[in-house]
C-alpha positions in Angstrom: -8.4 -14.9 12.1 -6.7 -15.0 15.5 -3.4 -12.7 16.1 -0.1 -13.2 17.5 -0.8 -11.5 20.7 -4.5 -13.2 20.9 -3.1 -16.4 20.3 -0.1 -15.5 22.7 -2.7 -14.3 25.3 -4.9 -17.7 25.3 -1.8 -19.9 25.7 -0.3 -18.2 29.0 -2.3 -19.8 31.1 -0.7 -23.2 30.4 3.2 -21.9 29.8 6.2 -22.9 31.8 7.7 -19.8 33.9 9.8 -19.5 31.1 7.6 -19.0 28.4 4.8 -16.2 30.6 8.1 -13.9 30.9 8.7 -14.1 26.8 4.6 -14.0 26.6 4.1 -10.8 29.3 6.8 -9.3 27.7 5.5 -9.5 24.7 2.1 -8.3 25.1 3.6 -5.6 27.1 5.8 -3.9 24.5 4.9 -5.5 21.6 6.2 -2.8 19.3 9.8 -3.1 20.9 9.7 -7.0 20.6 9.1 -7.0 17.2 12.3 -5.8 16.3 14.5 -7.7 18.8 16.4 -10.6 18.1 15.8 -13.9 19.7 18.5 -13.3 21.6 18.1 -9.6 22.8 14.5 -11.2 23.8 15.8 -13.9 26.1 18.1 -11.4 27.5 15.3 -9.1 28.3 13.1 -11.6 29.7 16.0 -13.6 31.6 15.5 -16.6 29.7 17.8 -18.2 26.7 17.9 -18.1 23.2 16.8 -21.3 22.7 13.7 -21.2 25.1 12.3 -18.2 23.3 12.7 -20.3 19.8 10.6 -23.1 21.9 8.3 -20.5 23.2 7.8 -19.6 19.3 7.6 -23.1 17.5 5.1 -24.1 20.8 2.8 -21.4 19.6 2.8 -23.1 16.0 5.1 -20.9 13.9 8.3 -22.9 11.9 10.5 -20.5 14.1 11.7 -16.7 15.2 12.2 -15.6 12.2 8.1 -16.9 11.3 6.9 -15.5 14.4 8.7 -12.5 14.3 7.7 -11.5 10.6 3.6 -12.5 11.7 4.2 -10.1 14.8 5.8 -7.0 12.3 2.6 -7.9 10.1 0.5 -7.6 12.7 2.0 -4.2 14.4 1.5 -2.4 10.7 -2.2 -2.2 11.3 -1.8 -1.4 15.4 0.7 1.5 16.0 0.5 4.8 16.3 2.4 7.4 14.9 4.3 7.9 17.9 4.9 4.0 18.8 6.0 3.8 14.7 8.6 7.2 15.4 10.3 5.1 18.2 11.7 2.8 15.2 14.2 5.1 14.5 15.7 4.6 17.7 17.1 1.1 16.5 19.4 3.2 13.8 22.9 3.7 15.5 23.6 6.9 13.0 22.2 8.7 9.7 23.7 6.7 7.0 22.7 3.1 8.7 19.3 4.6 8.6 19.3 6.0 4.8 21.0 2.2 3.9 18.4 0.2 6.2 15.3 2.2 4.5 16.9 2.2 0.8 17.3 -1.8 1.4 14.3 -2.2 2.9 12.5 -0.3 -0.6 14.4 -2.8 -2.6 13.4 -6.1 -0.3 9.4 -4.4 -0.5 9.7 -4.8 -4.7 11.2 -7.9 -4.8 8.8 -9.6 -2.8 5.9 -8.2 -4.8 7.4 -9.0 -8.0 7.4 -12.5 -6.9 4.4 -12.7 -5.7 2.5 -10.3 -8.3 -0.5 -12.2 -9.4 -1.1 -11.7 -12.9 -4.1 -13.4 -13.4 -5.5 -10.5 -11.2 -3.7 -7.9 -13.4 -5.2 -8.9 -16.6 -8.8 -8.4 -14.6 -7.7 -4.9 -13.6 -6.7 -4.2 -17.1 -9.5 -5.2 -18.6 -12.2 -3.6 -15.9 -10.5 -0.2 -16.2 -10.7 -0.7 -19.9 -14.3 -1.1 -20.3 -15.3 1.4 -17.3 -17.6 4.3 -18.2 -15.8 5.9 -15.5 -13.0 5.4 -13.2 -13.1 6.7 -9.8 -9.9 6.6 -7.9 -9.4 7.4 -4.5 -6.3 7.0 -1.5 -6.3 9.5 1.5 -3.9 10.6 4.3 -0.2 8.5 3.6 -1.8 7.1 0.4 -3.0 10.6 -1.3 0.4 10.7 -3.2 -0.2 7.7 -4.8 -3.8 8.2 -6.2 -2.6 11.9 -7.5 -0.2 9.9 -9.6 -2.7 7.5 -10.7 -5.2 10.1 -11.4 -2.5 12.3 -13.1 -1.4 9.8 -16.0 -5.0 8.1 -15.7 -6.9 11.5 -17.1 -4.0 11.0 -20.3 -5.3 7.9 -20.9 -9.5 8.3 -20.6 -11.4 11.1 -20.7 -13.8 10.3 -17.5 -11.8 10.2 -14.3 -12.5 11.0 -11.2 -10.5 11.5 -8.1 -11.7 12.0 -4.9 -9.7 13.1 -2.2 -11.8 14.6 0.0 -11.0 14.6 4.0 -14.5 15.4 4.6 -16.8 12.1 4.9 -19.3 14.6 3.2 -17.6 15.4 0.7 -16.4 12.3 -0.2 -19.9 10.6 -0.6 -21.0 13.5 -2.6 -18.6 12.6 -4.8 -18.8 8.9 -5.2 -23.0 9.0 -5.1 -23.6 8.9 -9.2 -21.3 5.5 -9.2 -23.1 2.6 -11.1 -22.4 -0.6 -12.1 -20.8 0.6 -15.8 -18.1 2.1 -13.4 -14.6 1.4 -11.4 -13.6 2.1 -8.3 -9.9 2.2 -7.6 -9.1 1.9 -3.6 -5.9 3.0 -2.4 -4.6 2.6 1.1 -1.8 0.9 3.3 -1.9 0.5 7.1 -3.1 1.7 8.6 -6.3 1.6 6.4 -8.4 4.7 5.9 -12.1 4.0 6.9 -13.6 6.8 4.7 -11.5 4.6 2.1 -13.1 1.3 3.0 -16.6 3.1 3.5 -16.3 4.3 -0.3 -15.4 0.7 -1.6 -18.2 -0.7 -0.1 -20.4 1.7 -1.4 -19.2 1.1 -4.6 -20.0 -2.5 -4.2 -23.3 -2.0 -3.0 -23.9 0.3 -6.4 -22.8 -2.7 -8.5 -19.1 -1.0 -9.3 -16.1 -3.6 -9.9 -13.9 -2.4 -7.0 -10.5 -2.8 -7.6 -7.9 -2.8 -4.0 -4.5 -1.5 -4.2 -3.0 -2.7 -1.0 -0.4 -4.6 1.0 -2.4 -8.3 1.9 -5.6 -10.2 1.3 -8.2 -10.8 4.3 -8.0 -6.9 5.3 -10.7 -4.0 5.5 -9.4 -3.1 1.9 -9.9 -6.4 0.5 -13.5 -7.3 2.0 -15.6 -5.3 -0.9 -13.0 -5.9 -3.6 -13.7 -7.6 -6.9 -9.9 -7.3 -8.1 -7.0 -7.5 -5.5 -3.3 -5.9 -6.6 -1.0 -6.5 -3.5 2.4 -4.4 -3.0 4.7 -5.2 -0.2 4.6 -1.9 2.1 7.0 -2.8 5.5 6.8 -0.4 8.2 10.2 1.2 8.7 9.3 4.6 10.8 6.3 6.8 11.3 7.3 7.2 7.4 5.3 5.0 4.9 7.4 2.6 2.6 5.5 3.2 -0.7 8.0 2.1 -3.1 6.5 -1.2 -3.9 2.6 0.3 -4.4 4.0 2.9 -6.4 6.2 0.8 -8.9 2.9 -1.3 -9.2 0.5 1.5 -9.7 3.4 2.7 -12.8 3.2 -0.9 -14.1 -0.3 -1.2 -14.6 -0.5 2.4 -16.1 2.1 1.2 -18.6 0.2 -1.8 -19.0 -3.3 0.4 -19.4 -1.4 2.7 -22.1 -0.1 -0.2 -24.5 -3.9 -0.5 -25.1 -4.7 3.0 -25.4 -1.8 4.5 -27.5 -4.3 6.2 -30.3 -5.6 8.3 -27.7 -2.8 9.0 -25.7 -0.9 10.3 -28.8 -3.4 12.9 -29.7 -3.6 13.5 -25.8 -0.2 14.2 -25.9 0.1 16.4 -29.1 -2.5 18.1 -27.8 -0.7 19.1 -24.7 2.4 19.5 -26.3 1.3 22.4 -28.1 -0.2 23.9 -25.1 2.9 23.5 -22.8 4.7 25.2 -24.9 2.6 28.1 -25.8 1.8 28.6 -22.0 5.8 27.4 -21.2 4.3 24.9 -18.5 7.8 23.7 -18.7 11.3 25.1 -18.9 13.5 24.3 -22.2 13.1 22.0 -25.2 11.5 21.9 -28.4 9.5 24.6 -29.2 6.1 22.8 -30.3 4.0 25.5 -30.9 6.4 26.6 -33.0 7.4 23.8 -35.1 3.3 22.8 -35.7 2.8 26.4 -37.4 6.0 25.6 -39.5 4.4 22.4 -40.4 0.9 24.1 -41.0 2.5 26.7 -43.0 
């Protein structure tokens, strides 16, 4: 699939004068244009508003606002950490920043509420269900979110394994005994982990059901994957947004434990008693306590 700036970079040849300043510019400083309005953009390539809109609907998108959200798409997967810090710069003081990233949070889950698929949902539930052994796995910005998953997961079945490895090594050694009875959960946002995308194709190649938590189809992350859950992740700093993923990952754990509540109450009464023998936490009922009373 072509990108913006490939597809921008095939038609200069035939622009107007016009439409090569909007396209060099472009190209140029893609990260900066990204962000700019239509306006700010014909002010920075001397041109006007309205020829940048023609410069956009020329290319084939409906307008700016099309263009402009294919080009942010597109820059998720491109940046580096240091092109992604210069964001911050478009803040004009701390609380616009702490509104614009809150906002931003909310506008991620909305848009992957309504585009959740549940048809896809309903396969991941019932994969995970009837997996010998579930392997999950999410490195660098995405390691918080498969702790999580693997945290609640090893409540709900007793074969889980995460791997969270930075070394390749490592990381194979652990994934090597996967066979088709098994799932592999893969876990990553832009930009994409390889050793993440390696793993899921092994996976594949072993005869696993690969399941893709990610941000959009037609990626890395979605090439070996059997089941696709998407979660709107926008790119706000050099920070991740992982609001949306995260809400969705705590959905489909909810959705896992309605089927497994047998086991997750004796999990959990289990653990109780521990936790408060050990005091793992600080205050309420005394457990320990109250199941001798009941023994006795």
């Amino acid at each position: 699939m072509e990108s913006v700036i490939e597809l921008i970079s095939a038609s200069l040849p035939h622009m107007s004068k016009g439409h090569k300043a909007i396209a060099n510019y472009i190209i140029e400083s893609y990260d900066k244009a990204a962000y700019m309005t239509a306006s700010k953009l014909g002010e920075e390539t001397g041109v006007s508003e309205s020829t940048v809109v023609r410069f956009t609907t020329e290319l084939g998108f409906e307008g700016y606002p099309h263009f402009q959200a294919a080009l942010k798409e597109e820059l998720k997967s491109k940046l580096t950490s240091v092109q992604r810090l210069n964001y911050t710069e478009r803040f004009n003081d701390d609380a616009t920043a702490v509104r614009d990233i809150m906002k931003g949070d909310m506008e991620n889950l909305k848009d992957t509420i309504a585009n959740l698929d549940d048809d896809s949902m309903a396969k991941a539930v019932d994969a995970i269900l009837n997996a010998r052994k579930i392997y999950i796995m999410g490195l660098r910005s995405s390691s918080p979110l498969s702790s999580f998953m693997h945290f609640y997961m090893t409540l709900l079945f007793d074969d889980v394994v995460h791997i969270h490895s930075n070394s390749t090594n490592e990381v194979f050694e652990q994934i090597m005994p996967i066979t088709s009875d098994d799932v592999m959960i893969g876990i990553s946002f832009p930009r994409y982990s390889q050793r993440t995308v390696n793993s899921m194709e092994y996976a594949k190649k072993k005869g696993a059901t690969v399941l893709a938590i990610t941000d959009k189809d037609n990626t890395a992350m979605t090439e070996h994957a059997d089941i696709k859950l998407l979660a709107k992740s926008s790119m706000a700093s050099f920070v991740d947004s992982l609001a949306a993923p995260l809400s969705l990952i705590n959905a489909l754990l909810v959705t896992l434990g309605m089927h497994r509540r047998d086991h997750i109450r004796n999990s959990f009464e289990s653990l109780e008693l521990l936790w408060s023998q050990y005091q793992v936490y600080n205050g309420g009922l005394d457990m320990a306590d109250r199941h001798n009373e009941e023994i006795n």
